[in-house]
C-alpha positions as a printed Julia matrix, in Angstrom:
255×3 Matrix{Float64}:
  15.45   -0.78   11.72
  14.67    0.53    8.43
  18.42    0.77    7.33
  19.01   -2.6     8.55
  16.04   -3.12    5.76
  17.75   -1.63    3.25
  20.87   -2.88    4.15
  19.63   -6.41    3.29
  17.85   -7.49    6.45
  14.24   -7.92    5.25
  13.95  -10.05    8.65
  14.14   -6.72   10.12
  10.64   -5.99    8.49
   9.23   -7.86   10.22
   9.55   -5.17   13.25
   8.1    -2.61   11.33
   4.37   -4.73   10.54
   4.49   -5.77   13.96
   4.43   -2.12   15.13
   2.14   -0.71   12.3
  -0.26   -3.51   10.99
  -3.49   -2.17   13.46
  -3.25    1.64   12.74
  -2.78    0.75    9.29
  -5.7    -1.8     9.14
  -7.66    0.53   11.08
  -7.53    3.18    8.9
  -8.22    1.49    6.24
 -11.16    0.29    7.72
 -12.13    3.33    8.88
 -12.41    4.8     5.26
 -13.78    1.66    3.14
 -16.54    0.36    5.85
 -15.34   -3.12    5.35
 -12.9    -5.25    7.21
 -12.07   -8.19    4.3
 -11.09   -6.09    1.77
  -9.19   -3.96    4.48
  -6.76   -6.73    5.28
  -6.11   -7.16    1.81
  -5.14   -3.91    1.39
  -2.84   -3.56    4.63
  -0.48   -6.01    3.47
  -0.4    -4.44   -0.31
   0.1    -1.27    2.03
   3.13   -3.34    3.37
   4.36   -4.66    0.31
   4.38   -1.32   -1.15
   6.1    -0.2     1.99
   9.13   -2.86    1.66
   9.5    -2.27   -2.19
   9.28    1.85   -1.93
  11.4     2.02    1.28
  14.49    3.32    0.0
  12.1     6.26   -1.37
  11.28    7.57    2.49
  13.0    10.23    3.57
  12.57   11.21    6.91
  13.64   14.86    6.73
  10.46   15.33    5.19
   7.38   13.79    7.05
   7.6    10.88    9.91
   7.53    7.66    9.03
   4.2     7.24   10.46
   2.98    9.49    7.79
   4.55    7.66    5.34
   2.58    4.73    5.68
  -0.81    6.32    6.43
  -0.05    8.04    3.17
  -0.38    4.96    1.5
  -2.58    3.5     3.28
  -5.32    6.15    2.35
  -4.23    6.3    -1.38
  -4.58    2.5    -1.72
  -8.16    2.92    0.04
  -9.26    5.89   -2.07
  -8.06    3.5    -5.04
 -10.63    0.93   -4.12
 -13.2     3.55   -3.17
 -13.07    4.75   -7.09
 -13.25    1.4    -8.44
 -16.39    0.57   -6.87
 -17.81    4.5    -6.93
 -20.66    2.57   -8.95
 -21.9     0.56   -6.66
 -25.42    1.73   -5.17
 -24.71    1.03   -1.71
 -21.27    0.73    0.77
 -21.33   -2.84    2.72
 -21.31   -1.1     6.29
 -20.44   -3.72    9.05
 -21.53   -3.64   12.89
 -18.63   -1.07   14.58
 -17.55   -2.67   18.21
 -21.31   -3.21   19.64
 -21.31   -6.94   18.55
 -19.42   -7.62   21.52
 -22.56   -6.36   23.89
 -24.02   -9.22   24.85
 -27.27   -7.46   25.73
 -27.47   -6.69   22.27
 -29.32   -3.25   21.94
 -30.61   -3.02   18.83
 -30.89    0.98   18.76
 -27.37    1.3    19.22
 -26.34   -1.22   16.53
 -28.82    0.9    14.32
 -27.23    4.4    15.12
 -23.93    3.55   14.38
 -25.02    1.83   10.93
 -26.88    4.93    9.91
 -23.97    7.22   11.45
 -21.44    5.22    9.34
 -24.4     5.91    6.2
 -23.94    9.64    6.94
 -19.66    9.36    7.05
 -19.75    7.86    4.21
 -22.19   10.08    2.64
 -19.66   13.13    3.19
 -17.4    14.11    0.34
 -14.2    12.45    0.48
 -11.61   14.83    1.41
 -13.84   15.49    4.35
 -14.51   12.6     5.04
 -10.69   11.5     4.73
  -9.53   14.71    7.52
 -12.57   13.3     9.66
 -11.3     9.53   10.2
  -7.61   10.64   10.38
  -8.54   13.24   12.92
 -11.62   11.61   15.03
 -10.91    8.29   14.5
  -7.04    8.2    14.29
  -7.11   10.86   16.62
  -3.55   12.56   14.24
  -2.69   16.1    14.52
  -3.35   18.67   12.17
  -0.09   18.9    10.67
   0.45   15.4    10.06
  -3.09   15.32    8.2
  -1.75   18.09    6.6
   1.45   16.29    5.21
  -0.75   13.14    4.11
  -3.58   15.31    2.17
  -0.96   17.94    0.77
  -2.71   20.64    1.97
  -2.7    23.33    4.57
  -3.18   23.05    8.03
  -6.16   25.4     7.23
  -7.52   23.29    4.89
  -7.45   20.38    6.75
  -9.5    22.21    9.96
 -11.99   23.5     7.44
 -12.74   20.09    5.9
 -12.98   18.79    9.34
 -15.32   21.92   10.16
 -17.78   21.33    7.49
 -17.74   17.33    8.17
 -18.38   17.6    11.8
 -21.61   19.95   10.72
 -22.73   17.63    8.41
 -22.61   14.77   11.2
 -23.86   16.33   13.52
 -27.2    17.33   11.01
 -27.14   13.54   10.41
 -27.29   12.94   14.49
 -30.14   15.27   14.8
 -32.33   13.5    12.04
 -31.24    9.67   13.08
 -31.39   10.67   17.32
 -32.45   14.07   18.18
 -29.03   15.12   19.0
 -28.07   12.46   21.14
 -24.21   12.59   22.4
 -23.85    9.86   24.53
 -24.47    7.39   21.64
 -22.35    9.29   19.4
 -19.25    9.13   21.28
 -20.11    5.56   21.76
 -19.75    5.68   17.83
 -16.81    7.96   17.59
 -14.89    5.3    20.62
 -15.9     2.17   18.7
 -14.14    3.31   15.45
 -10.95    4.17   17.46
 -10.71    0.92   18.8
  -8.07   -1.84   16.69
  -8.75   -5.09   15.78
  -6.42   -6.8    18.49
  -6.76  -10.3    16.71
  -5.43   -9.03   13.07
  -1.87  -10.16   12.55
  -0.59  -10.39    9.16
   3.07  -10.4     9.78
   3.61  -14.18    8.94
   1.9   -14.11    5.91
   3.46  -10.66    4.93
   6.41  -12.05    5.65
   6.39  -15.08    3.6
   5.3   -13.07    0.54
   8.58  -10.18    1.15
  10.86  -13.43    1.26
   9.56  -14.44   -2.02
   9.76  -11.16   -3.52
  13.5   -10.54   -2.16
  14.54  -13.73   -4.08
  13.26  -12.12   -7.35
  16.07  -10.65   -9.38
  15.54   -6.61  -10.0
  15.15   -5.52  -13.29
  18.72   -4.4   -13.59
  20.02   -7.85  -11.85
  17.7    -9.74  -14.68
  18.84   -7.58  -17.33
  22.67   -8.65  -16.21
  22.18  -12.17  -16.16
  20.55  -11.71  -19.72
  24.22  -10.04  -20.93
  25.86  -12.56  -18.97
  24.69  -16.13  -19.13
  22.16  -15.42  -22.8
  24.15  -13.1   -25.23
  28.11  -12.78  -24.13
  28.36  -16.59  -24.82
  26.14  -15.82  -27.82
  28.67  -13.16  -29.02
  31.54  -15.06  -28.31
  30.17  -18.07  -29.86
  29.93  -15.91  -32.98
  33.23  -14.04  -32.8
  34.72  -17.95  -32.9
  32.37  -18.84  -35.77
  34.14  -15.88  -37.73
  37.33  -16.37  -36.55
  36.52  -19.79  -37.28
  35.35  -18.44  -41.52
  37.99  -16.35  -41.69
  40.67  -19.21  -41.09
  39.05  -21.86  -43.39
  39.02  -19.09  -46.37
  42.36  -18.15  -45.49
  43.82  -21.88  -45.55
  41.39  -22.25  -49.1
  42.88  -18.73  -50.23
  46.43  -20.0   -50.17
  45.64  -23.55  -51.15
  44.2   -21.81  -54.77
  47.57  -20.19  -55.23
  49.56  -23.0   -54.63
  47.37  -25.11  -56.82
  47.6   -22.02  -59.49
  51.29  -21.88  -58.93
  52.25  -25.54  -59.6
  49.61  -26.68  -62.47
  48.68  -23.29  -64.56
């Protein structure tokens, strides 16, 4: 699928948001606390994806990691842009959809999603990719560029830090936090950006590259240009040639 991409197909991409669009909106999600600006980001996840695609190479992480490597670079870029805000937006995780509505629940996971996002963020980053995305070590490993070592010791030091937070917000009360842990794991089944996506990657495969631009420049702008000029001094060089030899004639006959 993704050499039929390359190969000219971008109707073939259309596969490949299909298959990734929820674990790549989820993610995001899962790191910026806010499910608006998340779509936005998935499809410049996408978009990024479609115009760096010949760039993947596959002997050297899964394509899977690929995209979640982008995906948590473009969310980190919007985390540092609004680093000076004073507080995250934090929405309601899955427990809108209990329709008894318990308040103490909705409450835990808000303050719970205070503390996660409280943590630093390469700990926080290992957390959601290993908790919430539930990815192996290594493959957290290839997206952070660290160590498989590194990776379990950020994820050490964030579960302790949760797990302080659980104590103060409910005495140490599991049951609620895997309710917590469960309800970020969960995708949004009704998020579907592939038409829109779509419309946007037909657009941008009509746009001439810079080198196909810089072609029809030479082409269609300045060859005529230059050969328009060549004539013009072709053109010169005849008229002072035909003057040249009228002169002599004329100096010839009357001098």
């Amino acid at each position: 699928m993704i050499q039929e991409v390359l190969n000219g197909k971008a109707a073939s991409f259309r596969w490949i948001i299909e298959r990734y669009q929820r674990p790549v909106h989820k993610v995001i999600f899962n790191l910026i606390h806010d499910s608006h600006i998340a779509e936005d980001i998935a499809q410049e996840v996408f978009l990024a994806v479609f115009q760096k695609l010949s760039t993947f190479d596959s002997m050297r992480c899964r394509f899977s990691t690929w995209i979640f490597t982008i995906a948590r670079n473009k969310s980190i870029n919007h985390l540092r842009k609004k680093k000076n805000e004073l507080e995250m937006v934090i929405e309601d995780a899955a427990y809108d959809a209990d329709p008894s509505g318990d308040i103490s629940q909705k409450e835990f996971a808000r303050q719970m999603d205070r503390a996660l996002s409280s943590l630093p963020g390469k700990q926080k980053n290992a957390f959601v990719l290993s908790q919430f995305e539930k990815l192996p070590y290594d493959q957290i490993a290839q997206i952070e560029c660290v160590s498989i070592g590194t990776v379990r010791s950020r994820i050490h030091r964030a579960k302790k830090k949760l797990r302080k937070a659980l104590e103060q917000i409910d005495g140490d009360n599991t049951s609620n936090y895997d309710m917590w842990i469960k309800s970020h794991q969960l995708e949004k089944t009704d998020f579907d950006i592939t038409n829109s996506l779509m419309e946007q990657i037909t657009i941008e495969t009509r746009k001439p590259n810079i080198l196909q631009r810089a072609w029809q420049v030479f082409l269609f702008d300045l060859l005529p240009t230059r050969a328009l000029l060549r004539y013009c001094v072709l053109v010169s060089g005849a008229i002072a040639g035909l003057l040249r030899m009228v002169f002599v004639v004329y100096y010839a006959l009357f001098a």
